[in-house]
C-alpha positions in Angstrom: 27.0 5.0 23.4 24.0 6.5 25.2 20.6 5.6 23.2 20.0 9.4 22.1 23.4 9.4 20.4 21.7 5.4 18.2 18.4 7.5 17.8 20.8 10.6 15.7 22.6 7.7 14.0 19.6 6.0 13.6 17.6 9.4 12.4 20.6 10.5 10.1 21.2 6.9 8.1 16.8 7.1 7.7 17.2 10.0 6.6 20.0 10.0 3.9 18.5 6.5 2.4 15.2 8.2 1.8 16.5 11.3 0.0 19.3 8.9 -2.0 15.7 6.4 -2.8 13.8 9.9 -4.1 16.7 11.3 -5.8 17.0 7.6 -8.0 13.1 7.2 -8.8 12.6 10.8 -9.6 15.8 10.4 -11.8 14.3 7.0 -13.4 11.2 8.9 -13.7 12.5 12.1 -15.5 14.5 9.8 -17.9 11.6 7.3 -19.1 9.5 10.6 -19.6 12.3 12.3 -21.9 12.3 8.9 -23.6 8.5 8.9 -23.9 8.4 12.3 -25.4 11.3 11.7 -28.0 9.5 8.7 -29.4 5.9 10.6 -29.5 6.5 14.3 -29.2 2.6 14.9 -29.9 1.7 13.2 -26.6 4.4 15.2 -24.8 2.1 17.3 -22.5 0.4 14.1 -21.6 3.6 12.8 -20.6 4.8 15.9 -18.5 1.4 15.8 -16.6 1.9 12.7 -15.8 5.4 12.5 -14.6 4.8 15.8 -12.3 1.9 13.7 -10.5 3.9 11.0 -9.8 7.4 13.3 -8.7 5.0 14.8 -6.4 3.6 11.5 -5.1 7.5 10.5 -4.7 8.3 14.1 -3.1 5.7 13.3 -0.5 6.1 10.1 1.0 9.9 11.3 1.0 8.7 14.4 3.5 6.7 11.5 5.3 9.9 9.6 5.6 11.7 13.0 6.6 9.4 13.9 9.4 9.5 10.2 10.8 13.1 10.3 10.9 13.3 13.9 12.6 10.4 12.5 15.1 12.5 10.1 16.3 15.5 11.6 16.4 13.9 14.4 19.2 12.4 11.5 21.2 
């Protein structure tokens, strides 16, 4: 194999083990939040606030991930 064809692979596998990572902690995220807010619905909003701060936190280092992996996949 020619090294562009290991920098796709390479790329493609970066790529798919950030988005499966993102997809699990938001997941873990959104579940202990729905926990949270059955056991104290008064501090639901709270909650909420909080867990859309840290999906977005998650979200972004994910698109920092993304971008690496598509960066070196057009080198």
């Amino acid at each position: 194999m020619e090294a562009t064809a290991f920098a796709y692979l390479a790329a493609g596998i970066g790529a798919a083990m950030t988005v499966i990572g993102a997809g699990l902690g938001i997941g873990k995220l959104a579940a202990a939040a729905m926990e949270a807010s059955g056991r104290q619905p008064e501090v639901a909003g709270q909650v909420r606030t909080s867990m859309l701060i840290a999906a977005a936190l998650i979200e972004g280092a994910t698109f920092f991930a993304l971008v690496i992996c598509i960066l070196l996949a057009i080198k």
